[in-house]
C-alpha positions as CSV (number, residue, x, y, z in Angstrom):
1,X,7.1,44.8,-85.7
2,X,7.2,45.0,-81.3
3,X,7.7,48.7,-79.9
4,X,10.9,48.4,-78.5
5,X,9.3,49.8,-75.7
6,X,7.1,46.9,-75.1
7,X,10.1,44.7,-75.8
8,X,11.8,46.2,-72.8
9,X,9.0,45.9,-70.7
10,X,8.6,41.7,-71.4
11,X,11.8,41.5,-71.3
12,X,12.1,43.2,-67.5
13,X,9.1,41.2,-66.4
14,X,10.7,37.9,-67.4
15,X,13.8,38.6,-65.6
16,X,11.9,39.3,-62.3
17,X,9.6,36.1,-62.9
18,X,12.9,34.0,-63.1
19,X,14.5,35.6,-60.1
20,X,11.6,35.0,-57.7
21,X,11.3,31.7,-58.9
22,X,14.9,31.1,-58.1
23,X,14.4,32.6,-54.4
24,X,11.5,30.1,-54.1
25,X,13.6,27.2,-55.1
26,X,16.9,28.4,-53.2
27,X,15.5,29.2,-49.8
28,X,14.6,25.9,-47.8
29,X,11.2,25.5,-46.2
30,X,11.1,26.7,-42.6
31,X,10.6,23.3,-40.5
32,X,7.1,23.2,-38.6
33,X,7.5,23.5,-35.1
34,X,7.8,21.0,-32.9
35,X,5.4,20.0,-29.7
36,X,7.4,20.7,-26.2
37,X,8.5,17.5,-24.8
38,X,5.9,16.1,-21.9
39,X,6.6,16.6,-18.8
40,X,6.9,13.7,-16.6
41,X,6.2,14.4,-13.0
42,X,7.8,12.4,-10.0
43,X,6.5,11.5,-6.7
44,X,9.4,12.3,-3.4
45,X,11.6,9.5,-2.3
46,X,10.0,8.2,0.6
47,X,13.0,8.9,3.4
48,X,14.1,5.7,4.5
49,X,13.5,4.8,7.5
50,X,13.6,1.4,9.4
51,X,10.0,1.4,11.1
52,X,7.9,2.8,8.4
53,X,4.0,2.3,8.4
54,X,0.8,3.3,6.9
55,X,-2.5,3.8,9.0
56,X,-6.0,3.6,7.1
57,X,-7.5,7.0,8.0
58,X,-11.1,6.8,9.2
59,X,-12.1,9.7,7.1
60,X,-12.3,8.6,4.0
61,X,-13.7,10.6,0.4
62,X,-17.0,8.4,-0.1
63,X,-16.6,5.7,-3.0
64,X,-12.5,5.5,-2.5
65,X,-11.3,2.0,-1.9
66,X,-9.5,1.8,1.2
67,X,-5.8,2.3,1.7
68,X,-5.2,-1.4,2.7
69,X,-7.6,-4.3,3.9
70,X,-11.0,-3.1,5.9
71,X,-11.0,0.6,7.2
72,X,-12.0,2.0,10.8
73,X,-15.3,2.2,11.6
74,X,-16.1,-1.2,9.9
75,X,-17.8,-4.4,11.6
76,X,-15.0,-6.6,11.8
77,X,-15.3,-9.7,9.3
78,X,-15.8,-13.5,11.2
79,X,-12.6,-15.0,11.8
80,X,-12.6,-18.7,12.9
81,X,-9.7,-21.1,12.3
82,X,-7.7,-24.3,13.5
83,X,-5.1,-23.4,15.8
84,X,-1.9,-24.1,15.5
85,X,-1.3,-26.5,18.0
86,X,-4.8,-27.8,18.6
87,X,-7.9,-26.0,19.4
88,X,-9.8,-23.2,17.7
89,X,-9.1,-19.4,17.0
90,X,-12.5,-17.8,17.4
91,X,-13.0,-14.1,17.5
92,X,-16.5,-14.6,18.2
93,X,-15.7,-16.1,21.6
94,X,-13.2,-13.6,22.1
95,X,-16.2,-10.7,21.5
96,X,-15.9,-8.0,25.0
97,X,-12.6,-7.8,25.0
98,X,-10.3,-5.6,22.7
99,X,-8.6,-7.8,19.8
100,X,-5.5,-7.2,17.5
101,X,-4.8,-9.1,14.7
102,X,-2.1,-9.9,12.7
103,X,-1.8,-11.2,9.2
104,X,1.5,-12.9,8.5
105,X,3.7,-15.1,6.9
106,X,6.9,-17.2,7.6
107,X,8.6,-15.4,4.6
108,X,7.7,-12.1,5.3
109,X,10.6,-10.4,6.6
110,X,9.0,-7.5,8.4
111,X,6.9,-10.1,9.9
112,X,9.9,-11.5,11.1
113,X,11.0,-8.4,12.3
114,X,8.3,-7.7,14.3
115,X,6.9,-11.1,15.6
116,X,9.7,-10.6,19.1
117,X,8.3,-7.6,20.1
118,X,4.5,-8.4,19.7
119,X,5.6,-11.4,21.6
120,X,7.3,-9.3,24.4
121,X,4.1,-7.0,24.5
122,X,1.4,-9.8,25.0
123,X,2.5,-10.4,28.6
124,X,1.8,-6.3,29.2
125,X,-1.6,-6.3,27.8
126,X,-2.4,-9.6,29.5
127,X,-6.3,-9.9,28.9
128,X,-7.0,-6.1,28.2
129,X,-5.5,-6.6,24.6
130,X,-5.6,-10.2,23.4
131,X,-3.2,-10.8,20.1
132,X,-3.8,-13.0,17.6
133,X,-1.8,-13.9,14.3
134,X,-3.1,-15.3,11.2
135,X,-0.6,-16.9,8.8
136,X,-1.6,-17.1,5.5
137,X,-1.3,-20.0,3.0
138,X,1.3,-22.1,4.4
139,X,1.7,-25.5,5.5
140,X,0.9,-26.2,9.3
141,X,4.8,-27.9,9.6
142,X,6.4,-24.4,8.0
143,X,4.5,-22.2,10.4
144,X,5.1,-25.1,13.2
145,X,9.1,-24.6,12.7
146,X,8.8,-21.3,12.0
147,X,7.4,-20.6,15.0
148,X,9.3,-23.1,17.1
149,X,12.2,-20.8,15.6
150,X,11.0,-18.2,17.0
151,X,10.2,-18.7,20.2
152,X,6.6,-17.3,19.7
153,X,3.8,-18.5,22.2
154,X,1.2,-15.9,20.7
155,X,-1.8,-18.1,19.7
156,X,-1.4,-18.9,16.0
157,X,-4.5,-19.4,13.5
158,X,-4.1,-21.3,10.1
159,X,-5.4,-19.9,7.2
160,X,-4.5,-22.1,5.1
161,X,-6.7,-21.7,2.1
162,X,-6.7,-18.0,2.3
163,X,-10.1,-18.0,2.9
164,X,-9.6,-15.8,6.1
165,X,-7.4,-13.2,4.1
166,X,-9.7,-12.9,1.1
167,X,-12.6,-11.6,3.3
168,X,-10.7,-9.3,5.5
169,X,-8.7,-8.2,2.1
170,X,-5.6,-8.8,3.9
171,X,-3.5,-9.0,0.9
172,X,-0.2,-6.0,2.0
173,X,1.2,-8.4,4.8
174,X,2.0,-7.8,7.5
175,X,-1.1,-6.0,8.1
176,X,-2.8,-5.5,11.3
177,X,-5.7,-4.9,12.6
178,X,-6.9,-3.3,16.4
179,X,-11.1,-4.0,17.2
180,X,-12.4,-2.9,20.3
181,X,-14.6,-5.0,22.5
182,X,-17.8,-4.3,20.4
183,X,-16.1,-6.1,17.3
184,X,-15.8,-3.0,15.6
185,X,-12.3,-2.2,13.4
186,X,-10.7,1.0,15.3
187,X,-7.3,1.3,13.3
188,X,-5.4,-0.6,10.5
189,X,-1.7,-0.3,9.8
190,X,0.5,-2.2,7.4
191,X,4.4,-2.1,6.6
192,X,7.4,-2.2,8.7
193,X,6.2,-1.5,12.6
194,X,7.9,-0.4,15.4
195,X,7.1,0.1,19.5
196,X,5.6,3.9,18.5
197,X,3.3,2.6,15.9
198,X,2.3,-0.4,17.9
199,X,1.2,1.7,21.0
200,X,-0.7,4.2,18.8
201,X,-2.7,1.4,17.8
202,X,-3.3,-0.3,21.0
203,X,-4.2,2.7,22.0
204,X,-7.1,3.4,19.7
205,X,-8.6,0.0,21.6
206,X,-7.5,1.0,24.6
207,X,-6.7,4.7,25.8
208,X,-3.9,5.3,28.2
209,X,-1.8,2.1,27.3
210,X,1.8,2.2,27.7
211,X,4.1,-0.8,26.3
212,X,7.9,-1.3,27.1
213,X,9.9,-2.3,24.2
């Protein structure tokens, strides 16, 4: 026969084995925390703004591709290509004197936006700064209308395979390009121009110019 005393002693253990048990079954697991959101970061809205460009800076980190096309300080690639119109466009035979070209196309609209006032510059510069455009990938009638269109006069090269564009990485049009007399690629600038952007780039192939919208 059980001590009563012991009995009571079970018997209290028991009840306090069956109420912690309860506790574990009636209070819910704490959920496991949860990783913070990721962050995602934004670049600034680029102000709008109706002549924008981008110049290739000639300091560059060594091993970065360039921003757009060749960058300054480079030998200028060959260019030769039929002329719209007849003849040859030959930057070779064009070598003393201070070049800028002009990639472009007919369906380009900043091309289109620009073409009148490289047109109304050309007479300024005269021989100190001769322009050239190179339209990419088109048919010699589109470019013929387009330019007829146009009224342009500016000496037109055909480049019509792409050929021209592939090895001067001209792919952002309208892109353009100022070498001095030595052949040698001075300043590159792409996007939407206007008459401040044009002169600063005249002006790295020719110091002191002044143009007249």
């Amino acid at each position: 026969m059980r001590s009563p005393v012991l009995a009571g002693v079970a018997a209290g253990l028991l009840v306090v084995i069956l109420g912690l048990g309860a506790l574990v079954l009636v209070v819910p697991a704490l959920p496991a925390s949860s990783p913070a959101p990721p962050t995602f970061a934004f670049p600034s809205p680029i102000p709008a703004s109706p002549h924008r460009a981008t110049f290739a800076s000639p300091s560059r980190t060594p091993g970065a591709a360039p921003i757009v096309g060749l960058a300054p300080g480079q030998q200028a690639p060959p260019l030769s290509l039929v002329r719209l119109g007849g003849g040859t466009i030959d930057l070779a035979q064009l070598r003393g004197t201070p070049v800028w070209v002009s990639f472009m196309a007919t369906w380009c609209p900043e091309c289109q936006d620009e073409l009148p006032l490289m047109e109304a510059y050309a007479p300024e510069l005269g021989n100190a700064v001769r322009i050239v455009l190179v339209d990419v990938r088109e048919p010699a009638t589109t470019i013929a209308s387009f330019a007829q269109r146009m009224q342009l006069s500016l000496p037109i090269g055909l480049d019509q395979d792409g050929k021209a564009q592939r090895s001067w990485s001209a792919y952002a049009l309208p892109v353009h390009y100022w070498i001095d007399a030595q052949g040698i690629v001075r300043a590159v600038a792409y996007g939407s121009l206007g008459p401040s952007q044009f002169l600063a780039g005249v002006r790295h192939v020719l110091p002191g110019a002044s143009l007249n919208p």
